[in-house]
N, C-alpha and C positions, 0 to 999 in steps of 0.2 A: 811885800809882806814883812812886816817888822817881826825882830828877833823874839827869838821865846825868854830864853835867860842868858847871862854872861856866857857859862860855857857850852853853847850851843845858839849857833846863828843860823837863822833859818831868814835865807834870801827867794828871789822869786825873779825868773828874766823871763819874760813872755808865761809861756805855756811849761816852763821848767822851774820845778824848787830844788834848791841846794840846802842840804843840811851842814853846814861848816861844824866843825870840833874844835873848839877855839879855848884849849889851854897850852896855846904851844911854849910858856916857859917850862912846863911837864911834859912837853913834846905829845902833848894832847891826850895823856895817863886816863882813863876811865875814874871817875870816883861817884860818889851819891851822887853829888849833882847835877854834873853831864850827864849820868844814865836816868837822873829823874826828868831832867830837861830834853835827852831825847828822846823816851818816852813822847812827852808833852809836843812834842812838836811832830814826829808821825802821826799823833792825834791828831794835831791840827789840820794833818794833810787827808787823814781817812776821810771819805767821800766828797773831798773837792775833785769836781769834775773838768775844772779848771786847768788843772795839775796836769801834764801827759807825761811827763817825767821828772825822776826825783833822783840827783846825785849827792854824792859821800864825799866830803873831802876834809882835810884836816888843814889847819891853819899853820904857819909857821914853818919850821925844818922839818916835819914828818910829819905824814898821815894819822899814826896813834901807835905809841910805844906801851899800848898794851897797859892792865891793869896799874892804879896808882899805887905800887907798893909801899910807900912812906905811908901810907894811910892803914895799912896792916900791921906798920913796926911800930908806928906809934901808940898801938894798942893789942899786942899781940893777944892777952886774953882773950879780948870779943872778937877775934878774926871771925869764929863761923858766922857772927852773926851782922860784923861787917859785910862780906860776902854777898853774904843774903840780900844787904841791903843796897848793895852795887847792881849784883844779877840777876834778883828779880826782875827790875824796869827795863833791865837791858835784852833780858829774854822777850819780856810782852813787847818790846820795841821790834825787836825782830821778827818776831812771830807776825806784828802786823807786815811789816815791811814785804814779807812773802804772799802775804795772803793781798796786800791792796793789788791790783788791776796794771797800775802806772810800771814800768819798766825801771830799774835801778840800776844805775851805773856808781859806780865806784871809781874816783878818779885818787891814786896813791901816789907820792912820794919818799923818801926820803926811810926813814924808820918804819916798820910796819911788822908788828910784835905780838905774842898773847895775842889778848883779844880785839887788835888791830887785822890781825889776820882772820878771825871769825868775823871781822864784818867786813872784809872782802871778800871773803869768800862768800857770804849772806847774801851779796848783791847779785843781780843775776847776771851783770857781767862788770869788766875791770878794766880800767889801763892804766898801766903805771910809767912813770917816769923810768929813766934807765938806772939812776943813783936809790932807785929802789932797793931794799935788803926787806928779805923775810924772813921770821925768826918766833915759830911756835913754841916760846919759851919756857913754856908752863913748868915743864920739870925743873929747872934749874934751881926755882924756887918752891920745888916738892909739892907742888899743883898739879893737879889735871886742867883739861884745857875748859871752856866753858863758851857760849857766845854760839851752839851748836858748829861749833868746829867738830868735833867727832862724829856728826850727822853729815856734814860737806863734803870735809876732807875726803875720804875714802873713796867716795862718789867722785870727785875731781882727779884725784889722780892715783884711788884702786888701792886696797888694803895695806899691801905689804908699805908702797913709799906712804904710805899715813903715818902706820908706826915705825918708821926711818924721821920723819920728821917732827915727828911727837916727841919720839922715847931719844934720840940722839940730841936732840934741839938743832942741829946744824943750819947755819943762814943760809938762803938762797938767795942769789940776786936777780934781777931782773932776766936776763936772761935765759935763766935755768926756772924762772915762774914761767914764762913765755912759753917754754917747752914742757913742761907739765900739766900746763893747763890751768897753774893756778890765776892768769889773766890771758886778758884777751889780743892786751896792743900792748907794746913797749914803745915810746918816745922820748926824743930827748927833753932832760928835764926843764928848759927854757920853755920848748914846744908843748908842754901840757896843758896850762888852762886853754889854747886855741884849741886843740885838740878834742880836748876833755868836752867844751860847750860845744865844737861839731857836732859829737857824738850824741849827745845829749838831747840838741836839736834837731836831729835827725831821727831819734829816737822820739821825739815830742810830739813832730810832725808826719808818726805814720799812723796805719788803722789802729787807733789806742786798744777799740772795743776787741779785737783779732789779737794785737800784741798782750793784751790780758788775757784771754784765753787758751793762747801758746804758753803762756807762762803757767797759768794753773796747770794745763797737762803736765807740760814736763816736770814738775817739780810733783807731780803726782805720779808721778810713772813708774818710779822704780818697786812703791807700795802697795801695785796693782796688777791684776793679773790682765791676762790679754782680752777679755770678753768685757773687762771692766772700762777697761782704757779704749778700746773699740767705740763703747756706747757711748763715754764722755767725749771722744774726738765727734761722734756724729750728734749728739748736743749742743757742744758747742757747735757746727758748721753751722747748725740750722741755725743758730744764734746770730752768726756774723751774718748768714747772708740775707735775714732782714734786717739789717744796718745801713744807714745810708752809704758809710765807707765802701760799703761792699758794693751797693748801687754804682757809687762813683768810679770806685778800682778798675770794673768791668767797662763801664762808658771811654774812660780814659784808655784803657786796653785797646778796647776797637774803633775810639777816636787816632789812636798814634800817638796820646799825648802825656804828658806826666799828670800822675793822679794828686788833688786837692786832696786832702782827708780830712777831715773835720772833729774825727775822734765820737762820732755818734755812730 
């Protein structure tokens, strides 16, 4: 799959696309046109059936330090409407990103800032490198946070440590994300792209149609009441199990054998 724009590479290995963040002498800063570029390339990805999974990573010495603020000083007047013109695309980026089917992993290193941390946290799951630091910045520079971090956060690791790490700003490093909850694996930083494409591909290679519809429950869950979430869980079942996946899972079960899945 060839790239969409400069800052933003959109690669493709088998059955997995990578969205690369590729301004790492800004240590990968969000501005228009990364956010209009990934916009354009979640595009590209909505309804390829091809796609079984789709990872985050940032290019260079960090994952993304967050908002490019040279881009605000250099025009303070029109900041709101700078803003605007950042976090628009960046929001309908993520909004897809939740809603497509395919599984999202987040692979982080290094810096992971602002709105580096709303799009880890966006992904539905994360590993980060161990010389990882997190650092929901926003106040420092009299911001609130954006990237639905304030929809995540609290759900990830519960009201009070939100606004601990909102209104304080304090880094966390890897390990203290580990145990929060705000990722899933810590490894060391050499060991991450091996790591990162296991995951990836293991995630590519299971029941896509089932792992999309665990993903819609749960991220539907908390907005639902119990009779709601009942019916959507027996919806979707009946969904997977005319799936071939489903066919196959069961055959491989009472064969002894490991299941093929095909993502149909």
């Amino acid at each position: 799959m060839s790239s969409v724009t400069a800052p933003i590479l959109l690669e493709r290995s088998g059955a997995v696309a990578s969205i690369h963040f590729n301004r790492p002498a800004a240590l990968n800063a969000i501005d228009r046109a990364m956010a209009e570029s990934f916009l354009a390339a979640c595009r590209l990805l909505e309804g390829d059936a091809s796609v079984r999974a789709i990872v985050l990573r940032g290019e260079g010495k960090a994952f993304m330090a967050g908002g490019d603020i040279a881009h605000f000083h250099r025009d303070l007047a029109n900041a709101p409407q700078l803003a605007a013109d950042i976090i628009a695309p960046l929001h309908t980026a993520l909004a897809l990103l939740a809603s497509l089917p395919q599984p999202v992993l987040a692979c982080v290193h290094g810096a992971v800032a602002g709105a580096g941390v709303s799009l880890a946290l966006a992904a539905d799951l994360c590993i980060a490198a161990d010389d990882t630091q997190f650092n929901l910045a926003y106040a420092r520079i009299g911001a609130s946070p954006d990237g639905g971090a304030t929809w995540s956060l609290p759900r990830v690791v519960g009201l009070r440590k939100a606004m601990e790490l909102t209104l304080l700003t304090d880094s966390v490093d890897a390990a203290e994300a580990l145990r929060l909850g705000l990722v899933n694996r810590v490894v060391a930083r050499a060991d991450l792209p091996e790591a990162s494409a296991k995951l990836a591909q293991r995630l590519a290679s299971g029941p896509t149609l089932a792992l999309g519809h665990t993903k819609r429950l749960l991220r539907g869950a908390l907005g639902a009441g119990l009779g709601q979430q009942l019916d959507a869980e027996q919806a979707a079942f009946r969904a997977c199990a005319a799936s071939t996946d489903f066919a196959e899972g069961l055959n491989a079960f009472f064969d002894k054998r490991k299941a093929v899945f095909t993502g149909g």
